[in-house]
C-alpha positions in Angstrom: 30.3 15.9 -19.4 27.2 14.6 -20.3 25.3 12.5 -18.6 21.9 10.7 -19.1 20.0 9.5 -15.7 16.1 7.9 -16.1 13.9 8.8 -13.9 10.7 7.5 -12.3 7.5 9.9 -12.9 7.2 11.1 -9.4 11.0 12.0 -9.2 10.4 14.0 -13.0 8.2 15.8 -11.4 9.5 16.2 -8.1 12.7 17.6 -10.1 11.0 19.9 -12.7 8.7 21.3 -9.3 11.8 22.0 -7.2 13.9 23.9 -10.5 10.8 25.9 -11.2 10.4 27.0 -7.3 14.0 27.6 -7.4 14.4 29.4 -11.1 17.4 27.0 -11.3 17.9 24.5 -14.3 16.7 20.8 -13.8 20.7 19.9 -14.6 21.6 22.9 -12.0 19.4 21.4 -9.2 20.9 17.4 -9.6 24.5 19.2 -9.5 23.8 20.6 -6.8 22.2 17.7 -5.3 25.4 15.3 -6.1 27.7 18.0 -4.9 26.1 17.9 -1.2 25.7 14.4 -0.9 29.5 14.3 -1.7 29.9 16.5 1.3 27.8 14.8 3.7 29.6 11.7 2.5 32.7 12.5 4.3 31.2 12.4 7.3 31.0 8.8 7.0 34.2 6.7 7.0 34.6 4.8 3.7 34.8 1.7 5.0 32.2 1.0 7.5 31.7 -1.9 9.0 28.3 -3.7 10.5 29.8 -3.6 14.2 30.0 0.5 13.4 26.3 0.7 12.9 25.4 -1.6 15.1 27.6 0.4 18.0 24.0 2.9 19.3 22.1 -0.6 19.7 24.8 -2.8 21.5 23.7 -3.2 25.4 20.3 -1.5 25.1 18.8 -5.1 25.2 18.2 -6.5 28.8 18.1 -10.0 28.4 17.9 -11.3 32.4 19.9 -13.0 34.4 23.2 -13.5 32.6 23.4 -17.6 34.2 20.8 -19.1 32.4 23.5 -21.3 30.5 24.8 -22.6 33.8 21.2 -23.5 34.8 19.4 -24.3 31.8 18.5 -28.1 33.0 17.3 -26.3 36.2 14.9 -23.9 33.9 14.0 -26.1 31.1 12.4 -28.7 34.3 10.9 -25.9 35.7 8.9 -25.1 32.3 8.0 -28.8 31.7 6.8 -29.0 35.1 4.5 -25.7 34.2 3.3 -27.4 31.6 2.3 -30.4 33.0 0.4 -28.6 35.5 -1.2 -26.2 32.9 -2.8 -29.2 31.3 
C-alpha cells in the first residue's frame, strides 16, 4: 500500500537523521514506528474513560475539614468580621 504523509521540516529531518544512523529506509523506520505504537496501544483499553485517568489524582487533594457546608454561615461571619477589622 502506498501511503503519502506530510511532514513538518523538523520531523523530515528528524526522520531522514534517524534512517541514516540506523541504515534503514525512511519508509522502514515509520513502519516500524506505527508497528510499536500498535503494540503499546494494547496496553490501553479502547475505551477509556476521564474517571480512568483521573483515577492516580483522586484523594491526593486535602481540602480541610470536610463540614464547611454545615457551617458556612458560621465561616462566611467569621471572614466578614476579618474584614471589617482589617480595615
Amino acid at each position: 500500500m502506498v501511503l503519502s504523509v506530510r511532514l513538518d521540516p523538523a520531523t523530515a529531518r528528524a526522520l531522514a537523521r534517524l534512517a541514516r544512523r540506523t541504515g534503514r529506509s525512511r519508509s522502514a523506520v515509520v513502519r516500524d514506528a506505527i508497528r510499536r505504537l500498535n503494540e503499546g496501544a494494547g496496553d490501553k483499553p479502547a475505551t477509556e474513560t476521564v474517571y480512568d485517568r483521573l483515577v492516580p489524582l483522586i484523594g491526593v487533594v486535602n481540602l480541610g475539614p470536610g463540614d464547611r457546608a454545615a457551617r458556612s454561615e458560621e465561616i462566611l461571619r467569621a471572614m466578614f468580621a476579618a474584614k471589617r477589622t482589617g480595615r
